[in-house]
N, C-alpha and C positions, 0 to 999 in steps of 0.2 A: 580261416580260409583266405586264401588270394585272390585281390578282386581283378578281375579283368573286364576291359568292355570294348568292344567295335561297334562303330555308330552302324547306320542305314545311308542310304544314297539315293540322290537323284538326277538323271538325266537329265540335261539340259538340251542338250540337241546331238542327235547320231545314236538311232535305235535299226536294231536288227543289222547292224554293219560291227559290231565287234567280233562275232564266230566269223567273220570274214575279211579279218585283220585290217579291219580299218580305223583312222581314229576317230574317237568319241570324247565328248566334254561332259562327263558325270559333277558332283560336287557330293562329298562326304558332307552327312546333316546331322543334326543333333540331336537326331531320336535314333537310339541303337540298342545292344544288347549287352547287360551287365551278367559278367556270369564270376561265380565265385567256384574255389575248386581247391581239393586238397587230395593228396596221393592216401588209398588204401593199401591195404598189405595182400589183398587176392589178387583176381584177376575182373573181379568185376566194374563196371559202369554203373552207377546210380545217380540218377537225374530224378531233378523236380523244377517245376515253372511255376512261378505264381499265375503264370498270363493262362496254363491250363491244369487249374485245379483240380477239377473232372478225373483228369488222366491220373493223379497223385503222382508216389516216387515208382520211377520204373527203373527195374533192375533188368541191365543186359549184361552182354559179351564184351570185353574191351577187345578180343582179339576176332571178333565175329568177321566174317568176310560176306554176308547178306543180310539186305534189309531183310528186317522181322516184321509183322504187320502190329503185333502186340506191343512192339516199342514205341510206337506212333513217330510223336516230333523227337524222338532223341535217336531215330536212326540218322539225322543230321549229324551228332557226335561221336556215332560210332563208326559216320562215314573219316570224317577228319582223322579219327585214331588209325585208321585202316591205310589212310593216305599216308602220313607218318610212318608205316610200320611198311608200305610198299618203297619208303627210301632208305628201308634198314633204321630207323630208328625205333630204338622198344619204348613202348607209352606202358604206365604204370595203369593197375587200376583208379581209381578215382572218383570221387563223390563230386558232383558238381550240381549247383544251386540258381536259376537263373530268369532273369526277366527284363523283359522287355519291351520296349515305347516303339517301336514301330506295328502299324496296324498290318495283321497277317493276310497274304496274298492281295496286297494294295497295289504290287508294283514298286515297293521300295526298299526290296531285298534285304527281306525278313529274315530268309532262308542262309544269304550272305553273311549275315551279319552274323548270325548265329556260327556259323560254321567260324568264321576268321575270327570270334571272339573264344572259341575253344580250340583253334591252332594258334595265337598267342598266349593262350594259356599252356599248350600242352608244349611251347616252344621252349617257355619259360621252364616248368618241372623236369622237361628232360635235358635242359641247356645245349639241345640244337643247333643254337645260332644261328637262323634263321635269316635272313631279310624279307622286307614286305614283299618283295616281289616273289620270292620263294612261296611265304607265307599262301598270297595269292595262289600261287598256282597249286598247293594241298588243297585251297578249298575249290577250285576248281576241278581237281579231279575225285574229291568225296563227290561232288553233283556230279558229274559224269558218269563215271566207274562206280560209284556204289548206290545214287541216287536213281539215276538213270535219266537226266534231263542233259540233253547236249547243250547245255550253257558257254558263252564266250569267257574273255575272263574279265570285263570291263566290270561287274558287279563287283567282285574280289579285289580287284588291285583298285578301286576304287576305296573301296573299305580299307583298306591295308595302308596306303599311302595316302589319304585322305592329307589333304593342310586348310585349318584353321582360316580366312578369309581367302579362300582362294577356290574357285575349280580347278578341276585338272584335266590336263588333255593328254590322253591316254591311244600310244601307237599299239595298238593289239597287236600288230605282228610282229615288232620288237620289243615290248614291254618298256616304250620308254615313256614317262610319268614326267611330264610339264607344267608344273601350278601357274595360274593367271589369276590376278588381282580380282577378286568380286569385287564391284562397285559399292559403296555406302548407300548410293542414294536408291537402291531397286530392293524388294521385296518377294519374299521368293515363297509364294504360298504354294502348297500340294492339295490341289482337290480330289478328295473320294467318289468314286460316283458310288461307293459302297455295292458294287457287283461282283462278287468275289470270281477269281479265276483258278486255273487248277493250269499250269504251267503242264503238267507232264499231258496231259488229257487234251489240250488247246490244240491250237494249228502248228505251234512252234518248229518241233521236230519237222514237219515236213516241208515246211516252208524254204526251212535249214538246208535241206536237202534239196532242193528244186534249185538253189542259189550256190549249191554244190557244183551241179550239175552244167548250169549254166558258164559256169566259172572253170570247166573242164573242158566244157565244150568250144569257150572261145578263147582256152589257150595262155591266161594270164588273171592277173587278181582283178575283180570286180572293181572291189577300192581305187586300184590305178589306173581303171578305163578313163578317159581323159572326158570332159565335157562335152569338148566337142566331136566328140564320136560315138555319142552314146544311141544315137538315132540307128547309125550304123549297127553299130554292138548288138543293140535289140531286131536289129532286123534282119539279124542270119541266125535268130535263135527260134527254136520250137515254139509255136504261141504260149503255151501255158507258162515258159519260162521266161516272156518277155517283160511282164508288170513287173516282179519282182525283181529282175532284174535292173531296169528302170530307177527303183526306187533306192536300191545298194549304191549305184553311182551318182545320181544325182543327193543324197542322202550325205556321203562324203564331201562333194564340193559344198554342202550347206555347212558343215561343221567346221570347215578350214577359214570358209568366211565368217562365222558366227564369233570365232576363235579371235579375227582378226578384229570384228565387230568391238567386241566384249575387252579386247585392248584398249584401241582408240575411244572406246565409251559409246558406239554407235549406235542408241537406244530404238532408234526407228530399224536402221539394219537388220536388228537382233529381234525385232518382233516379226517384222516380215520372213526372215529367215523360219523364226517358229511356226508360223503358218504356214508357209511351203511344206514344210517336215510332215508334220498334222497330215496335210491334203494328199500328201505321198504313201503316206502308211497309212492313210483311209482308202485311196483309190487305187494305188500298184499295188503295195502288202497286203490289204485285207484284211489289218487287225486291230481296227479301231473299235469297232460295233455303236450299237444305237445309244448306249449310257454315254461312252467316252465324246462322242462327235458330239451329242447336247450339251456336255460340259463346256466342251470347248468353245462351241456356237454362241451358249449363252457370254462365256468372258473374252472374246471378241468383241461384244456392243456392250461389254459392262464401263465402268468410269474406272480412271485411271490403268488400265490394262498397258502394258507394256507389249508382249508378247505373253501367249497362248499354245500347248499342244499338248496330245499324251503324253505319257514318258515310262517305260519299263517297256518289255512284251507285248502289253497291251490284252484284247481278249475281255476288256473291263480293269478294273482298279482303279489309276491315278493319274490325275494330267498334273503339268507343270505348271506356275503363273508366276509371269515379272510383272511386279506391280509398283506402281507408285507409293512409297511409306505411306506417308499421308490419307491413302485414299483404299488403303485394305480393307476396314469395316465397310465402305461404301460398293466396295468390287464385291465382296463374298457376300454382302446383303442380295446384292444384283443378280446376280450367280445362281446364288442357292434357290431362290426366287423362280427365277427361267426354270431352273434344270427339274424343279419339281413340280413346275406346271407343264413339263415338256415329259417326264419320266414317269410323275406317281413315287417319286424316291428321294429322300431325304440327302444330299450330299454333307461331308465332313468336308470342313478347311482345316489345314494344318500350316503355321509359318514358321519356316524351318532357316535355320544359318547354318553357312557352314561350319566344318569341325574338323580337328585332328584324325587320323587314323585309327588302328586298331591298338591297342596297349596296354596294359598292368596299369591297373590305379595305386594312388600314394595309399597306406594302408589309414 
């Protein structure tokens, strides 16, 4: 079998501004998804995950055009063959074998990963030729069109393009991919609050929608309302459309500074910047909730903290942490401490670097 694998990703600052072509600074991490895969001679799909044994091997449709509910997690792969097969490319059937180190509905695009680790594989058996950017945007439309989650493509072409000591600052409305230096000397831990979310069932989609709306209504892109007219902006909009609104433009200008930050090495900058973000998607979006806000409150006053915020959707899962090397075991001692005097809930640290993109392994 051929191995393939796509890491997992995580935001570092610019959430709920990608479906609205803004850009975002993600960083490809080193917990991802290994999948192995070799061409059958029918037409069938047959999966198995070590990560859900439960479910054992489930045999689908390779040419199916609807989720099945009996398929469970491999209707992810028969979105991707579907996405493949609506550019005219024929996918074979196929055995595929696969698992996974990222934790499921954490917020660190499980679902991504998955998918762009079996459209590099299925790039590969059908000699497609591909690019990651293309790559990206099959897995973007297996979640959209077959999944049913209006997803941006920042998860995807994050995964896809990922570079090894670097974030990347990603234009969602032109798909153009920028890698920046990560620093040596910061620490890039993912905390759990272990509240799991269900992305299709959340606020997302309508949130989505109301930022549609907004962005229809005042006649140009969110992302390019200037800073200083955002007062304005929101003040010839419907009330309910004005928070969120609010937080899409001011959300942007935090990411171009972060950007700029994270250049020049501006480690005060770049903490402050992550707390604004936090306070924004807590107060104008509305999708932090009671787990993620504890988290983040307690690694605010923890030791060596750098900067602090959610990072994915949100709804629950995972906040980001820049921490001082040095002083990780003493931050997530702090942390975990707070969050379960403040919760009743156990939180998971994970310290993650970055990594390469989506690829074929050496055999």
């Amino acid at each position: 079998m051929r191995h393939f694998h796509a890491p997992g990703r995580v935001n570092l600052i610019g959430d709920h501004i990608d479906y609205m072509g803004g850009t975002v600074l993600p960083m490809a991490i080193d917990r991802g998804t290994d999948l192995w895969l070799h061409e059958r001679s029918d037409r069938a799909l047959v999966a198995s995950s070590e990560n859900f044994p439960e479910v054992g091997q489930v045999v689908a449709d390779v040419d199916a055009t609807a989720v099945q509910q009996q398929w469970n997690w491999v209707n992810y792969l028969v979105a991707v063959a579907a996405a493949f097969r609506a550019r005219g490319i024929d996918v074979p059937g196929v055995e595929v074998r696969v698992r996974g180190s990222i934790p499921n509905g954490a917020g660190l695009s499980s679902s991504a990963s998955l998918e762009l680790a079996m459209a590099v594989a299925l790039n590969a058996v059908t000699g497609a030729g591909l690019d990651a950017t293309e790559l990206a945007l099959i897995g973007q439309a297996a979640e959209n069109e077959f999944i049913g989650v209006a997803c941006g493509i920042m998860d995807q072409l994050a995964i896809a393009a990922g570079v090894e000591g670097h974030a990347v600052a990603i234009d969602c409305a032109t798909l153009q991919v920028t890698p920046i230096p990560f620093p040596d000397d910061v620490a890039v831990i993912v905390a759990n609050t272990n509240q799991r979310r269900e992305l299709a069932d959340s606020g997302y989609n309508q949130r989505r929608a109301a930022c549609e709306r907004a962005q229809a209504l005042l006649g140009q892109p969110l992302v390019a309302v200037p800073l200083d007219r955002v007062a304005e902006a929101v003040a010839s909009l419907p009330e309910e459309l004005r928070a969120p609104t609010r937080h899409v433009i001011t959300e942007q200008a935090r990411v171009l500074a972060f950007a700029k930050a994270l250049r020049e090495h501006d480690l005060v900058a770049m903490g402050e910047l992550m707390r604004a973000s936090h306070e924004s998607l807590r107060d104008d979006f509305g999708v932090t909730g009671a787990a993620l806000d504890a988290m983040v409150e307690a690694a605010w006053e923890a030791p060596g903290v750098i900067g602090a915020r959610m990072t994915g959707a949100g709804f629950g899962g995972c906040t980001v942490n820049l921490v001082q090397p040095d002083m990780v075991d003493a931050f997530t001692d702090a942390v975990g401490r707070r969050y379960a005097g403040s919760t009743g809930r156990a939180a998971t640290f994970h310290r993650v670097a970055s990594a390469d993109g989506a690829r074929e392994m050496a055999p």
